[in-house]
PAZAPA-4460 file (N, C-alpha, C; in steps of 0.05 Angstrom, whole numbers, plus 32768, in hexadecimal, padded with zeros to 4 digits):
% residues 271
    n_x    n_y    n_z   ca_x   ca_y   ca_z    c_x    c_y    c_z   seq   type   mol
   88AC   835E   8869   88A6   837A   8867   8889   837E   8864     1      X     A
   887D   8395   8873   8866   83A2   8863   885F   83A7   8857     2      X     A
   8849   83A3   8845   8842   83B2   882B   881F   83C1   882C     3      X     A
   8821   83DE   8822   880B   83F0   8823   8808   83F9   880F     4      X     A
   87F4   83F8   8804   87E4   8403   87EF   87E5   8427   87F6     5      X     A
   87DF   8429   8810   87E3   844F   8811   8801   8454   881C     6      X     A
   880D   8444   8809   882C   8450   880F   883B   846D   8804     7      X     A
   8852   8478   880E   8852   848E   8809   8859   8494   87EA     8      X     A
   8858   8487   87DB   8861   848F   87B8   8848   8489   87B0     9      X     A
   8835   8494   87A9   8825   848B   87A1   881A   848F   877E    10      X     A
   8832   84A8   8777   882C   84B8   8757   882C   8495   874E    11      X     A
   881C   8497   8735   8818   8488   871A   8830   8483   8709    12      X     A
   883B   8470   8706   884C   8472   86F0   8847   8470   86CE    13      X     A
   883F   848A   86C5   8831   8496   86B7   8844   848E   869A    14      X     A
   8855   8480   8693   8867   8478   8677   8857   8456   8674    15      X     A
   884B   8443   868E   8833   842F   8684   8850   841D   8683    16      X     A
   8840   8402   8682   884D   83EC   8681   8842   83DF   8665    17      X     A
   8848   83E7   8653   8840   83E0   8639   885D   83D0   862B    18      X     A
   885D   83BE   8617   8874   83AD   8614   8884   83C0   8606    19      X     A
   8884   83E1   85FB   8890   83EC   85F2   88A2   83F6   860B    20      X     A
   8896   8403   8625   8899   840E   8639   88BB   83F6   8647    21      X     A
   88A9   83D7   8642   88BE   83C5   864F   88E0   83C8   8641    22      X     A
   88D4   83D0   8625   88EF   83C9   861F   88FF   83F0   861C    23      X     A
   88F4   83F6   862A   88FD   8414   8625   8913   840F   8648    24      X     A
   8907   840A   8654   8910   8402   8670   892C   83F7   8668    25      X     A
   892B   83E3   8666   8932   83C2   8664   8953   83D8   8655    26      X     A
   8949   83E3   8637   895F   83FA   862F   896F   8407   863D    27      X     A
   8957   8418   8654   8960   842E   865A   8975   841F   8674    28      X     A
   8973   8411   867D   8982   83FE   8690   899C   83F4   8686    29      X     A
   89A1   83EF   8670   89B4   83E8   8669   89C2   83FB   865F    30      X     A
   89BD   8416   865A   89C8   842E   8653   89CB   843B   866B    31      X     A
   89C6   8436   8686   89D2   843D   869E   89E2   842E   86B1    32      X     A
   89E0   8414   869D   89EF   8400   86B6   8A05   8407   86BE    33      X     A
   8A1E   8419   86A8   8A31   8423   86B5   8A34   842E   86D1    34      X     A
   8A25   8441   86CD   8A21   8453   86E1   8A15   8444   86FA    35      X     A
   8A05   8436   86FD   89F7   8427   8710   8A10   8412   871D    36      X     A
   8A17   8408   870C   8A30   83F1   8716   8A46   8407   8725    37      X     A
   8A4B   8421   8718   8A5E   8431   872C   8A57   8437   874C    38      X     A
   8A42   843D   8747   8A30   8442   875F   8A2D   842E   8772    39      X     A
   8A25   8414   8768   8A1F   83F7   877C   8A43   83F5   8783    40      X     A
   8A5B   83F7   877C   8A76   83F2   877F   8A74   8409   8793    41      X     A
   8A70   840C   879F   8A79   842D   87B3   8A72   8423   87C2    42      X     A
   8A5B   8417   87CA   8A4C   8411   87E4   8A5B   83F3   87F6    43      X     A
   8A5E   83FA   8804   8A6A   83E1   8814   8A5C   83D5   8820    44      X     A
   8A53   83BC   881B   8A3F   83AC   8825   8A49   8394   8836    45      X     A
   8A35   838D   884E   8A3F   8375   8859   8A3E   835B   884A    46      X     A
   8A50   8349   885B   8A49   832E   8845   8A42   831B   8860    47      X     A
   8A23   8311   8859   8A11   830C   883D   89F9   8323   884E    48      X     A
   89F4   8333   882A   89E7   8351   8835   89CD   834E   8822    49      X     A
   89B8   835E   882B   89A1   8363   8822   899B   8379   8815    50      X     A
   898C   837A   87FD   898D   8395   87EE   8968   8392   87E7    51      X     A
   895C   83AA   87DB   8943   83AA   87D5   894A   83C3   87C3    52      X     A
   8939   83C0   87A8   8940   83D2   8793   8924   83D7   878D    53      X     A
   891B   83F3   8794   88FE   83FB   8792   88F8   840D   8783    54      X     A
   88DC   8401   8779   88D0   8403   875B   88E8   8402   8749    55      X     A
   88EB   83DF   8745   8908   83D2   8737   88F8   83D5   8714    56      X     A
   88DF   83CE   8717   88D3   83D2   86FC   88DE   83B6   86E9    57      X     A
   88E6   83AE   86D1   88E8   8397   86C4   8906   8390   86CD    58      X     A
   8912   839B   86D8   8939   838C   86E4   8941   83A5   86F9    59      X     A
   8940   83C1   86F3   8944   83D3   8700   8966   83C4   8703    60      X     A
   8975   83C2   8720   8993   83C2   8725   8991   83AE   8733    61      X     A
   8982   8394   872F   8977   8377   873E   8993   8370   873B    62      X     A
   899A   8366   8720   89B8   8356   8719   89CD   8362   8723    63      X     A
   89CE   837B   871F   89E5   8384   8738   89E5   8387   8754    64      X     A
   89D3   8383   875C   89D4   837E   8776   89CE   8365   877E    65      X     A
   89C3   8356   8769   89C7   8339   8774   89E5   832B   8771    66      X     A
   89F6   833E   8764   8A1C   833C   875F   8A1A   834A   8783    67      X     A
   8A20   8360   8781   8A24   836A   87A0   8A1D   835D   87B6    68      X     A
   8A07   834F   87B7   8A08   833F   87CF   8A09   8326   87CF    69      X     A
   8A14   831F   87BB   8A24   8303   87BB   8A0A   82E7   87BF    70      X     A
   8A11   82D5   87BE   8A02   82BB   87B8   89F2   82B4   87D1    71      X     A
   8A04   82C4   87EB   89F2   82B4   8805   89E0   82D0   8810    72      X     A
   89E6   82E5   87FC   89D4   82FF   8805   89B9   82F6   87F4    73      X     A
   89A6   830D   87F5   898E   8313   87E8   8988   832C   87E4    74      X     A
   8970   8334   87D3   8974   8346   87C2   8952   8346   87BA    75      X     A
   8937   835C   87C7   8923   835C   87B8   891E   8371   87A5    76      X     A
   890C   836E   8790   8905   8382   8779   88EF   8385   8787    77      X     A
   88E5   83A3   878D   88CA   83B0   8790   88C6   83BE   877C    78      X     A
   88A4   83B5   8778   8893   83C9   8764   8877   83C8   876B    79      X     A
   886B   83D6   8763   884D   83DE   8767   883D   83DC   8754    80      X     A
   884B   83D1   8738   8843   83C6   8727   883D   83A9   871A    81      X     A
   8832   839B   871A   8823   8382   870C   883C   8377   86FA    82      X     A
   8835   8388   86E5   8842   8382   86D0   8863   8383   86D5    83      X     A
   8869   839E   86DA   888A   839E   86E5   8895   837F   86F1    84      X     A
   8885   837B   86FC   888F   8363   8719   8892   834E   8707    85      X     A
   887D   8348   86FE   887A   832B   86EB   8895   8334   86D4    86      X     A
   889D   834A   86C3   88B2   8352   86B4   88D1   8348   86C4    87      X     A
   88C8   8355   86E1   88DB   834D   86F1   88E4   8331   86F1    88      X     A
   88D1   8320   86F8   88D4   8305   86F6   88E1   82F8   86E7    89      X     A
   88D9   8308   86CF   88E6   82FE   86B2   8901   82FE   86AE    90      X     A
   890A   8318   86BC   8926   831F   86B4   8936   8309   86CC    91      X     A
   892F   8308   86E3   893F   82F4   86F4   893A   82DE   86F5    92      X     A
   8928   82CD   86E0   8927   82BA   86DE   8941   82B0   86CA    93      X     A
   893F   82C0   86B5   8951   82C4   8699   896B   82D5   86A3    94      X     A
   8974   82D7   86B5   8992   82DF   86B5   8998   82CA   86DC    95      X     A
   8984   82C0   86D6   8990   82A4   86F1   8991   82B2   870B    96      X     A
   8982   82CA   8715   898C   82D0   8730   897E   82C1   8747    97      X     A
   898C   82B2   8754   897F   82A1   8769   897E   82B0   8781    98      X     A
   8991   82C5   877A   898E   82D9   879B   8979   82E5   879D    99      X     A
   8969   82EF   8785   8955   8306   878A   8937   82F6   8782   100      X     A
   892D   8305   8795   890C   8306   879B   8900   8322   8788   101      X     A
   88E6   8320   878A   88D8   832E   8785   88B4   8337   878E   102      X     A
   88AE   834F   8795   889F   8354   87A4   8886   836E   879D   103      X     A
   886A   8364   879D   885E   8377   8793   8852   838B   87A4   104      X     A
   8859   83A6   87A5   884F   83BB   87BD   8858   83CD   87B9   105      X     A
   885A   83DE   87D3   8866   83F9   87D7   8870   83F5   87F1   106      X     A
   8885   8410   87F3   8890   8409   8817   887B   8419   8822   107      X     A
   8877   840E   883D   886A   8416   8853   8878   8428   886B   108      X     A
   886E   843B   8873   8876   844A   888F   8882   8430   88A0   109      X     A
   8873   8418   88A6   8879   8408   88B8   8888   83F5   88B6   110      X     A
   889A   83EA   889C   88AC   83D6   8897   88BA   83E7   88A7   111      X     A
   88CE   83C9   88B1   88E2   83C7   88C4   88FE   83C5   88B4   112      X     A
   8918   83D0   88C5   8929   83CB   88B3   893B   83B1   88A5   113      X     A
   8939   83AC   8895   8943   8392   8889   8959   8391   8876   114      X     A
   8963   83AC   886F   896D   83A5   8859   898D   83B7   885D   115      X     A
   89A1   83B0   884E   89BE   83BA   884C   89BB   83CD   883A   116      X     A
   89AC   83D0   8828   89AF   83E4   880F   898D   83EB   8803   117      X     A
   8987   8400   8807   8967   8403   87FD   8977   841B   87EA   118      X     A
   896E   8413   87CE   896E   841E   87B1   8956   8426   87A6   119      X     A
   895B   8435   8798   8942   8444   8782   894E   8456   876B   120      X     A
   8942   844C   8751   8951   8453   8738   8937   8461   8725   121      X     A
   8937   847E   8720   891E   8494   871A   8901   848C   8721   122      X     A
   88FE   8488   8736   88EA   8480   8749   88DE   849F   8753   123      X     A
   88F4   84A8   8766   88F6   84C7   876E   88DE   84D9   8755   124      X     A
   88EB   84DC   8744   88E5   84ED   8735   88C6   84E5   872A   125      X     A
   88BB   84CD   872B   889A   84C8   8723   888B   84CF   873D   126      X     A
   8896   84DB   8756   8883   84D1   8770   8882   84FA   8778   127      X     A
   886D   84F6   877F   8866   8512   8789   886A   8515   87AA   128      X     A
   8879   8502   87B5   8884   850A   87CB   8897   84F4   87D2   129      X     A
   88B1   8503   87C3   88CB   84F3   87C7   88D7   84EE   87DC   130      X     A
   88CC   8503   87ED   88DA   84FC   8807   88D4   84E8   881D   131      X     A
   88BE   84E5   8814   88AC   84CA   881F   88B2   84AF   881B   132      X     A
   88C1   84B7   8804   88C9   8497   87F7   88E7   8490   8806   133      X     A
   88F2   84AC   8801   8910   84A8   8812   8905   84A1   8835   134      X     A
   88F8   84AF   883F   88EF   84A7   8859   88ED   8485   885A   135      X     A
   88E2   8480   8840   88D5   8464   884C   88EB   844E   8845   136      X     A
   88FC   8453   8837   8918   844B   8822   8928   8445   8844   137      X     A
   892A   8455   884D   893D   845A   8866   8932   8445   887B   138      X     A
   891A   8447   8880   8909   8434   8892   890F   8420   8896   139      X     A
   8911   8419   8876   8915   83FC   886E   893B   83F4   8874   140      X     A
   8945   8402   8877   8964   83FF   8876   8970   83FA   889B   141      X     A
   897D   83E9   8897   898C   83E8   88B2   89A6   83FA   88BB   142      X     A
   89A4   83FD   88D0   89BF   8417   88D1   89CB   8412   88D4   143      X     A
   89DD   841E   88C8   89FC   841D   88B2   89F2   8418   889F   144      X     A
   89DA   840E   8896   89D3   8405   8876   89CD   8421   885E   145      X     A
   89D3   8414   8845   89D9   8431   883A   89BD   8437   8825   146      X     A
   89BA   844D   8829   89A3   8453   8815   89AD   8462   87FC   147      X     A
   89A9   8453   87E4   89AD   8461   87D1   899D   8464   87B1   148      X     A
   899C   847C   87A2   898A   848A   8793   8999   8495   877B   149      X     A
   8989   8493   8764   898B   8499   874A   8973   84AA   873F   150      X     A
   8978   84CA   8734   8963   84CF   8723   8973   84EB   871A   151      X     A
   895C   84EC   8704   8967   8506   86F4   8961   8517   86F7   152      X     A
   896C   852E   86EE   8967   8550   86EB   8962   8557   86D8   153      X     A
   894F   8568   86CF   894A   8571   86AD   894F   8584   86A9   154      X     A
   8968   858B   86BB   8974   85A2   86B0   898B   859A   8695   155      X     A
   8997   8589   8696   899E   8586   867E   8995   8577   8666   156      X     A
   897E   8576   866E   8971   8565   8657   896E   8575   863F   157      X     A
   8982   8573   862C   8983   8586   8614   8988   8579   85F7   158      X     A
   8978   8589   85E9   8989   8578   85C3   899C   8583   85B7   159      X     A
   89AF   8577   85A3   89BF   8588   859D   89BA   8584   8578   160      X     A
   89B5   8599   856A   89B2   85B6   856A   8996   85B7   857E   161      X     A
   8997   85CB   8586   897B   85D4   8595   8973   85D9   8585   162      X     A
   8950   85DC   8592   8936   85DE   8581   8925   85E4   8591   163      X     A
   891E   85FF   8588   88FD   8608   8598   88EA   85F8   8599   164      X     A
   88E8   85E1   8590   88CE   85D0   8599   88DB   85BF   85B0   165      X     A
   88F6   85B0   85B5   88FF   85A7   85CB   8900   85B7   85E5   166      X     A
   8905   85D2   85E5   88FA   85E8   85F3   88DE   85E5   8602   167      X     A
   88CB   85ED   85EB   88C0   85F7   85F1   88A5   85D6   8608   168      X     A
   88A8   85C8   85FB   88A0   85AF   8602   88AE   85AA   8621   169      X     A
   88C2   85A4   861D   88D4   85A2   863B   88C8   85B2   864C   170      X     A
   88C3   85D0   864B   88B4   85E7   865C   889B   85D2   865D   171      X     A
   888D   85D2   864F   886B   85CF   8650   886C   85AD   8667   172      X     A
   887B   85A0   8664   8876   8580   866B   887C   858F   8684   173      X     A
   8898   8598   868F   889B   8599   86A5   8886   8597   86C3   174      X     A
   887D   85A9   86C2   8863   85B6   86D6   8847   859B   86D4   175      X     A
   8849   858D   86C0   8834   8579   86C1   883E   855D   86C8   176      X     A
   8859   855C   86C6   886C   8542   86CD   8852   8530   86DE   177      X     A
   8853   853D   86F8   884D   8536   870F   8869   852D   872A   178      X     A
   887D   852A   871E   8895   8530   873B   88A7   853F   872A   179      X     A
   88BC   8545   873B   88D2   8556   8740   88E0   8554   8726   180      X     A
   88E4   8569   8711   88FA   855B   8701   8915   8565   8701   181      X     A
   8914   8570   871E   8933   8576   871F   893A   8565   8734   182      X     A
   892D   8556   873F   8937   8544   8755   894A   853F   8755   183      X     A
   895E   8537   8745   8976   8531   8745   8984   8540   875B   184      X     A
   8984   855A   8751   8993   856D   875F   8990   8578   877F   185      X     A
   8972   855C   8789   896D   8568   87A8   8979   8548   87B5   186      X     A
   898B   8534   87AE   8980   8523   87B6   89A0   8521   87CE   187      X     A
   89AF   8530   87C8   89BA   852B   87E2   89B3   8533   87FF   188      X     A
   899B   854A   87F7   8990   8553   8810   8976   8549   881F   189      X     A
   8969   8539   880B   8959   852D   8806   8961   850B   881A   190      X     A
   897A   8506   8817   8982   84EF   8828   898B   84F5   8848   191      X     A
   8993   850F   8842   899A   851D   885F   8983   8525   886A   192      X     A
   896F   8529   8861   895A   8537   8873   893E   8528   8878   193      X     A
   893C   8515   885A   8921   84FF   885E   892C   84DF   886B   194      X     A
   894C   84DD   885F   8954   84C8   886D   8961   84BC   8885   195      X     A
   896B   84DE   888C   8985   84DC   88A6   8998   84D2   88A0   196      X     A
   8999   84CC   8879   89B6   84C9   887B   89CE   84D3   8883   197      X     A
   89EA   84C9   888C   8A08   84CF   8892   8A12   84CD   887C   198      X     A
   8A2D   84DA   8878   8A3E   84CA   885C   8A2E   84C6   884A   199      X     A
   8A22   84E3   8844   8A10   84E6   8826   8A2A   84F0   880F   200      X     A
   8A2D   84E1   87F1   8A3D   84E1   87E2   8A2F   84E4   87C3   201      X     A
   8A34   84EE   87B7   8A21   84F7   879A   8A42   84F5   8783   202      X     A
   8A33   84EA   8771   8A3F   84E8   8749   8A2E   84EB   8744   203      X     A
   8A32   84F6   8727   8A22   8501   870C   8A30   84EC   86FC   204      X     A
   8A1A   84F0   86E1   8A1A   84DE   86C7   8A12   84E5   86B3   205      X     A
   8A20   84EE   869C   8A0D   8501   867F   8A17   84EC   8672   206      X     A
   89F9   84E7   8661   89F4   84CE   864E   89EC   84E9   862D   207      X     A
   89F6   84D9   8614   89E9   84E4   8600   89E1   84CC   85F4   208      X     A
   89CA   84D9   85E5   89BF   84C4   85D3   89B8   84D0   85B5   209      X     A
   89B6   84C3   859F   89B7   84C1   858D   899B   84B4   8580   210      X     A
   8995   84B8   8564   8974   84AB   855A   8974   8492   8562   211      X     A
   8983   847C   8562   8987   8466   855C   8979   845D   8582   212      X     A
   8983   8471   8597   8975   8465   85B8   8959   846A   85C0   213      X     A
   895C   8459   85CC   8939   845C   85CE   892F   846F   85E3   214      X     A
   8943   847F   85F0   893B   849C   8604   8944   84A8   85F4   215      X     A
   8949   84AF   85DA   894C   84C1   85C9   8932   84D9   85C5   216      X     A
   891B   84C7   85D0   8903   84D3   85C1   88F4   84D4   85D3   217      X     A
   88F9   84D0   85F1   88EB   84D5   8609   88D8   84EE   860B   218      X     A
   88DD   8504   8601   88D7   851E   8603   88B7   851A   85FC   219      X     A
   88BB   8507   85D8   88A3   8513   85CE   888B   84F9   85D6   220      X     A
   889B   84E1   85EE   888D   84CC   85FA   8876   84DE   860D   221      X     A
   888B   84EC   8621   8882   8503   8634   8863   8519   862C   222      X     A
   886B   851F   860A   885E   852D   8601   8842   851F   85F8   223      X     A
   883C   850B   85F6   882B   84F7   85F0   881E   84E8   860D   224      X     A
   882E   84E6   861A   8827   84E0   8638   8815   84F1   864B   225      X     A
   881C   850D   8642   8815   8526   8653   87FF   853B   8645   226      X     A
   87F6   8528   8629   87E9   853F   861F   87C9   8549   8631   227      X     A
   87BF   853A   8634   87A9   8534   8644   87B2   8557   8653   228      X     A
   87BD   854E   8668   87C8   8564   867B   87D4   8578   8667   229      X     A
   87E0   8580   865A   87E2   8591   8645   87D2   859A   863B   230      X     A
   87BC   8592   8637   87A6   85A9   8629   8797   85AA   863F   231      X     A
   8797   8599   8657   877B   85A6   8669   8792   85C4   867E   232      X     A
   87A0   85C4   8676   87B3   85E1   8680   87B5   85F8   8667   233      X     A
   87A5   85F1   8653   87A3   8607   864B   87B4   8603   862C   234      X     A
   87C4   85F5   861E   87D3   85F1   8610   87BD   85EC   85F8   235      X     A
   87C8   85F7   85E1   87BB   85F6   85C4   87B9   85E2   85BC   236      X     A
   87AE   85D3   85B8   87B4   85AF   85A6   87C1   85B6   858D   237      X     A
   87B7   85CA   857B   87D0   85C7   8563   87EE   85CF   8569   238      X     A
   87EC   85E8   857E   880C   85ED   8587   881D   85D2   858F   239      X     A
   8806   85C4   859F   8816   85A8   85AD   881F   859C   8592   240      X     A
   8811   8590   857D   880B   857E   856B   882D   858C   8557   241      X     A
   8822   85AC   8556   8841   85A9   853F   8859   85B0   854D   242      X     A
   885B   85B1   8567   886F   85AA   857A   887B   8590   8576   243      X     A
   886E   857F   8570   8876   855F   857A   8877   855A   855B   244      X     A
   8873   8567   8548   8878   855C   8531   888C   8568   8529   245      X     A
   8899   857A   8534   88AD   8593   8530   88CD   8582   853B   246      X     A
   88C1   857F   8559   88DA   856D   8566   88DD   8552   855B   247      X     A
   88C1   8540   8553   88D1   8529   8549   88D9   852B   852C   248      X     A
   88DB   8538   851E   88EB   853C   8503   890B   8547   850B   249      X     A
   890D   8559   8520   8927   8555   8528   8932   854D   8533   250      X     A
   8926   8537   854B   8937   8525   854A   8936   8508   8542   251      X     A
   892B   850E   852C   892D   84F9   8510   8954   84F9   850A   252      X     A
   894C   850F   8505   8970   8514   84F1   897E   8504   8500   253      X     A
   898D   84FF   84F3   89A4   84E3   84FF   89C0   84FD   850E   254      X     A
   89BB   8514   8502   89D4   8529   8513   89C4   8536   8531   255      X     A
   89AA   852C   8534   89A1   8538   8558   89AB   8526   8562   256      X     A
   89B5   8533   857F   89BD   8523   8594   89B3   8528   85A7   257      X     A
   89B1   851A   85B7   89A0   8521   85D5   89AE   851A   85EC   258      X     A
   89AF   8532   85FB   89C1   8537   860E   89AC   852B   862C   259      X     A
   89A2   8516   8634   8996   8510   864E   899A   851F   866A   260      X     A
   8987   8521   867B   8982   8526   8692   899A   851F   869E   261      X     A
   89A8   8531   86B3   89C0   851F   86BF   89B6   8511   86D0   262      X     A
   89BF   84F6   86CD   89BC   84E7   86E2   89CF   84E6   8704   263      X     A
   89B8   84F3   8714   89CF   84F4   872B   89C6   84D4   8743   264      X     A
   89E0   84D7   874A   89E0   84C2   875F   89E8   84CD   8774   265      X     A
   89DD   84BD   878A   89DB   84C8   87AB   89DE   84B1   87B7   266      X     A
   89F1   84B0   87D3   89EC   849D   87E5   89F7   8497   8800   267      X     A
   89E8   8494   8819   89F1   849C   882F   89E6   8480   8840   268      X     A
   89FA   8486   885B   89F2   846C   8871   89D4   847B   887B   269      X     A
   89CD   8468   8887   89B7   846C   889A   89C8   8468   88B7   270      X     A
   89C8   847F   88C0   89D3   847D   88DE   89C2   845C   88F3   271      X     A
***
């Protein structure tokens, strides 16, 4: 395959590869594997089939798709990150996958198609032109091969009891994100119209979490992440400051719950 530095995803992945960041992943992966393993069972793959799981980050859905395509298939992790890749390493060294590779880049306009299954798991939602990524996702896929996608919507991203600082924070991050945070909700059209997918098929997934998970407190990660951009838009630093001291005392209490982003899934052939 090709690899380009001016490939079409080019946003920052702005949460850093810091060893706190690894194991927030590494978490958050195993608190979706359900859902991910439902998703890889749907797809009917040839045997022995090729998969590529982009911006896989420290495991991303490597192990399950190195299950799906069986011992004489293969299976690469893409990332654009250093550190991810080498994390990567780590994890398939330490759970034995002899099927999968790993690869440092981005996709290119000009890779050829190679693969049975091109995946991406909240990738969409960091890139300021998603459709680019699905364009290039598809490129890479052979026809009949299936392209398929995971990300969330923040439309339900809610606490329970609510709290005007979860409010009001959620509003303010939004608009500075830098991609879509309702993507979720464009991505079947999004496969039909950037990918040419056929036999586009979508599930949903509502996750709660409790003090004890470590996306429990994403909000006020976001809020720390984005302040920069938060005050150069105009935002008060003490408003910010007793915002985030406001939300993390509530969801301190061991009775908040946090209702996550739905996670939607999408996935269609490539004619």
């Amino acid at each position: 395959m090709t690899r380009s530095a001016s490939a079409p995803h080019d946003s920052a992945y702005l949460l850093g590869a810091s060893s706190a960041e690894h194991r927030r992943l590494l978490a958050q992966g195993d608190l979706l594997r359900d859902a991910a393993r439902q998703l890889v069972a749907r797809l009917a793959l040839p045997a022995p089939a090729r998969a590529i799981d982009v911006g896989c980050g420290p495991l991303g859905i490597l192990d399950l798709l190195s299950d799906a395509v069986g011992p004489r298939g293969g299976v690469v992790g893409l990332d654009d990150n250093e550190q991810m890749i080498a994390w990567a390493r780590q994890s398939i060294a330490r759970l034995g996958l002899a099927n999968v590779t790993t690869e440092l880049g981005r996709l290119s306009g000009g890779d050829r198609p190679a693969f049975d299954l091109a995946h991406c798991r909240l990738l969409l939602i960091n890139s300021a032109d998603p459709a680019a990524v699905v364009s290039a996702m598809a490129a890479v896929t052979r026809p009949g091969g299936w392209i398929a996608v995971q990300e969330y919507d923040w439309a339900t991203w809610q606490c329970d009891p609510p709290h005007p600082a979860w409010d009001a924070l959620k509003a303010m991050i939004a608009p500075v994100f830098g991609g879509d945070v309702h993507i979720g909700a464009r991505l079947p059209s999004l496969l039909r119209e950037a990918a040419g997918c056929q036999e586009v098929h979508t599930a949903a997934h509502a996750f709660y979490w409790l003090p004890r998970s470590p996306c429990q407190r994403l909000l006020l990660q976001f809020a720390g992440l984005f302040g920069e951009r938060l005050l150069a838009r105009g935002t008060d630093p003490d408003t910010l400051a007793t915002l985030k001291c406001e939300l993390g005392a509530h969801l301190a209490r061991p009775t908040t719950v946090v209702r996550e982003s739905l996670l939607v899934q999408a996935w269609g052939r490539r004619p």
